[in-house]
C-alpha positions in Angstrom: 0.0 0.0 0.0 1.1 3.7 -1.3 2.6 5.4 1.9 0.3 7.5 4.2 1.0 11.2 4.0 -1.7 13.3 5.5 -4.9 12.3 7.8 -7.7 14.0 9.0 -9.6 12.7 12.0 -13.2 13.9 12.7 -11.7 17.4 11.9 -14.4 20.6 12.8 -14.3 23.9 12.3 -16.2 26.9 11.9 -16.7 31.0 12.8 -18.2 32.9 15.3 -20.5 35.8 14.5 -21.7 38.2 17.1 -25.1 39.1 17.5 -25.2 41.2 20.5 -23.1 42.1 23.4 -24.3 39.0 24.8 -25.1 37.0 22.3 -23.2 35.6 19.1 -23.5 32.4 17.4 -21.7 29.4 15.6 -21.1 28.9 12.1 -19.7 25.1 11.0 -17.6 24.7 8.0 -16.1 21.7 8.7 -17.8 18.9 10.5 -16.6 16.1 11.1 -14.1 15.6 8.6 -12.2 12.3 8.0 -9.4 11.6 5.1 -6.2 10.1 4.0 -4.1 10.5 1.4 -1.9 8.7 0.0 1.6 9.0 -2.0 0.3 9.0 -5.7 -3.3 9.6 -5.0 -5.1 12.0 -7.3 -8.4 13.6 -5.7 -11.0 15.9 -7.0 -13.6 17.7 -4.8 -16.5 19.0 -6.0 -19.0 21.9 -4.1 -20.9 24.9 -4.5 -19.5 28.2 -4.1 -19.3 28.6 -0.1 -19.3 25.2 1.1 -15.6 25.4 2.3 -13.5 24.0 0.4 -10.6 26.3 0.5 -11.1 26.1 4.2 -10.5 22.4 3.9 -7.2 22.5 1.8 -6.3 25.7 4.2 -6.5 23.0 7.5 -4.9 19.9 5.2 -1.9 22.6 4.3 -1.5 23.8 8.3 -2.6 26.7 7.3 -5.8 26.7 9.8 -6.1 24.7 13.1 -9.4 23.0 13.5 -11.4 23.5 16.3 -11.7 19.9 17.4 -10.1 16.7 15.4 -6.6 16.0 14.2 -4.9 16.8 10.7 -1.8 14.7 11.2 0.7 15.4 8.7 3.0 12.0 8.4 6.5 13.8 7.0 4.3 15.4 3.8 5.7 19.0 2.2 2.1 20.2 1.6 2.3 23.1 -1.4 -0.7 25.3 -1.8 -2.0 26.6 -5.0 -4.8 29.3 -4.8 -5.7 32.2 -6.2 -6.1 33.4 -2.6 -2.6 32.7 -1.6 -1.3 35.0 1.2 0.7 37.4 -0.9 1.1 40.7 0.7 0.3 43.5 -1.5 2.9 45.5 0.0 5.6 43.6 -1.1 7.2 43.1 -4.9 7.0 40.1 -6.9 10.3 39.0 -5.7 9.6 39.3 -2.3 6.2 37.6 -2.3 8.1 34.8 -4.1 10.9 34.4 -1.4 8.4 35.1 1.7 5.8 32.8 0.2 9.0 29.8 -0.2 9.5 30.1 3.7 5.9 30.1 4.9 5.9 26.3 2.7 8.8 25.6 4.3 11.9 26.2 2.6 14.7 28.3 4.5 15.5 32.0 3.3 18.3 30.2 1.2 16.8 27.5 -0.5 14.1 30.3 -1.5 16.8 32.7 -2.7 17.6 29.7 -4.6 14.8 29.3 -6.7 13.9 32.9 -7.4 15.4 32.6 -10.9 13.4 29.8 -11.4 10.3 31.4 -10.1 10.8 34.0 -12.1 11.3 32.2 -15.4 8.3 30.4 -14.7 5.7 32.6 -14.2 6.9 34.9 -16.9 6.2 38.1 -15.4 9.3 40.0 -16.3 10.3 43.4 -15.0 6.5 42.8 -13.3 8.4 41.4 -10.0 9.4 44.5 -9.3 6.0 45.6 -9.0 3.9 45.6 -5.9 1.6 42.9 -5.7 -1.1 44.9 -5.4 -0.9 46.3 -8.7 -1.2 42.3 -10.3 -4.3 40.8 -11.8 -6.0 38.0 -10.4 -3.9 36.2 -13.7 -0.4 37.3 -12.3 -0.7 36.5 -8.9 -1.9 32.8 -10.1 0.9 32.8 -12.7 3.5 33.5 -9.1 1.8 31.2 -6.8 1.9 28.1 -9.9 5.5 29.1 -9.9 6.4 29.3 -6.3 4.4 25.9 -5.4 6.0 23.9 -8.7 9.5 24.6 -7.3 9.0 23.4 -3.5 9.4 20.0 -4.2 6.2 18.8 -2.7 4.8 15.5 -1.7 1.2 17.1 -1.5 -0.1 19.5 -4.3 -3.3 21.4 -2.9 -5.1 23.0 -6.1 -7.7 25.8 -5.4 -9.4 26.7 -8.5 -6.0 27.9 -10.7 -5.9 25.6 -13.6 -7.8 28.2 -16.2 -6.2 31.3 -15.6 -3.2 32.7 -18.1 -3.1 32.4 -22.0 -3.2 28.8 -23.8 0.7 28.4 -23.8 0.9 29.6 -19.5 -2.1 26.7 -18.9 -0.7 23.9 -21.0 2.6 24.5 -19.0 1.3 24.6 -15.7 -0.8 21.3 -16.4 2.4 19.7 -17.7 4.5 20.9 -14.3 1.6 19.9 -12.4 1.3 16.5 -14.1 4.9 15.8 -14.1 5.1 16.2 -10.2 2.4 13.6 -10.3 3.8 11.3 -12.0 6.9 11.8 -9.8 4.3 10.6 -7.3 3.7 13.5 -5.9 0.0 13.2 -4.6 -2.7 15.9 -5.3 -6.1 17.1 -4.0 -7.8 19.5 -6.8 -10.7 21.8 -6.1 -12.6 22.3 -9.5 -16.6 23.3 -10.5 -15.5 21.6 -14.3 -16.2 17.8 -14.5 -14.4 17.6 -17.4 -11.2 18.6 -15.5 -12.2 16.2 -12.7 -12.2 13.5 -15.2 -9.2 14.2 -17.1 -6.6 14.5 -14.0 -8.1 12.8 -11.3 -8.9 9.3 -10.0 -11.4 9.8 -7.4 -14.0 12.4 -6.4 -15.6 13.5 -3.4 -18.3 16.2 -3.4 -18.0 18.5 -0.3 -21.3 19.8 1.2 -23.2 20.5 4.4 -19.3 20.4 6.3 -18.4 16.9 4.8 -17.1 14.6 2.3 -19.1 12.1 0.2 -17.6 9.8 -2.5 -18.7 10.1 -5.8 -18.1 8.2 -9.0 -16.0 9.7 -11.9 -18.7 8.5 -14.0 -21.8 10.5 -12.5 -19.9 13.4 -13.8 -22.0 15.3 -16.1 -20.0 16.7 -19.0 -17.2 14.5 -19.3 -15.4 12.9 -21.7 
C-alpha cells in the first residue's frame, strides 16, 4: 500500500458571528471531517460556491487549526496553490516569491535559490518588481503556480487555478503539475468543471453541508 502522507480525524471547524453584546452564534464549516491521502493519490472535490472548500485544503496545508479533530501530517511538504494565496500587497513580486517559499517551508536560502526559477516560470518579467497589489488575479496565479511547482512537494493542494493565463501559461502549468504527479507527488484539486475532474483525477468526493461524500468519476456530467 502507497505510503500515508496526510490524515484528517473527525476534523471541525467553523466561525463565530456576534449578534449582541451577549449573544453571538456558531457557524460550522467543517464537520466532522475524516481523510487520508496517499503518495500518488489524485483527488477531486467538487462543491458549490461557499461550502468550504478552500477552508479544507487551508487545515490539510496547516494553514488553519481546526477547532476539534486532528490533521496529522505524516513527513508530507504540503504546497498550496490558490488564487487566494497569502501574498502581501505590500511587497514586490520578488519578495512575495521568497516570503511565500518560507511560509511552505523552505529556508531564506533554499528560497533565494529558486527565485530565478520562479521567475522564469511565471513569466512576469520586469512585473516582480512591481507591488503585488498592482497584479491581476492572472499574475498572482501565474507566481503562486511558480512558487508551489518549485518546493518540491509531496502534496499538491489546487484551489481553482488551472484556467487562468493564456493557452501556452495553462498547458505548462498542467504539464509541471502532471509531471510532479507522476513523480508521485500526490494531489487534491478543487474544481466546479467535470471535465477537468475526469481528465486529472482518480477519485472524487463532493463537499457539502461540512463533509465529504464519495462520488463516481462516471456520474460526472460533461465528461469525456
Amino acid at each position: 500500500m502507497a505510503r500515508l502522507l496526510l490524515e484528517m480525524r473527525d476534523v471541525h471547524m467553523g466561525y463565530t458571528t456576534r449578534k449582541s453584546l451577549l449573544r453571538s452564534d456558531y457557524h460550522p464549516v467543517i464537520n466532522g471531517v475524516s481523510l487520508e491521502i496517499r503518495e500518488g493519490q489524485r483527488l477531486g472535490v467538487m462543491g458549490h460556491n461557499g461550502a468550504g472548500k478552500s477552508t479544507l485544503l487551508r487545515l490539510i496545508a496547516g494553514i488553519y487549526a481546526p477547532d476539534s479533530g486532528k490533521v496529522i501530517n505524516h513527513g508530507a511538504r504540503v504546497s498550496l496553490l490558490s488564487l487566494q494565496a497569502g501574498f502581501d500587497p505590500r511587497l514586490n513580486g520578488w519578495d512575495n516569491a521568497l516570503l511565500s517559499g518560507v511560509l511552505m517551508g523552505m529556508t531564506p536560502a533554499q528560497a533565494r535559490q529558486r527565485l530565478k526559477s520562479i521567475h522564469d516560470f511565471c513569466e512576469l518579467g520586469d512585473q516582480m518588481n512591481d507591488l503585488l497589489g498592482t497584479y491581476s488575479s492572472g499574475m498572482r496565479a501565474r507566481l503562486g503556480f511558480a512558487v508551489a511547482l518549485t518546493m518540491e512537494a509531496d502534496l499538491l493542494l489546487i484551489d481553482e487555478v488551472l484556467s487562468v493565463g493564456d493557452q501556452s501559461f495553462q498547458e505548462k502549468s498542467e504539464k509541471a503539475v502532471m509531471n510532479a504527479v507522476d513523480q508521485g507527488c500526490a494531489m487534491i484539486l478543487v474544481s466546479h468543471s467535470p471535465f477537468k475532474l475526469q481528465k486529472w483525477t482518480d477519485s472524487i468526493v463532493s463537499f457539502e453541508g461540512g463533509n465529504i461524500h464519495p462520488m463516481s468519476l462516471d456520474s460526472l456530467e460533461g465528461g469525456a
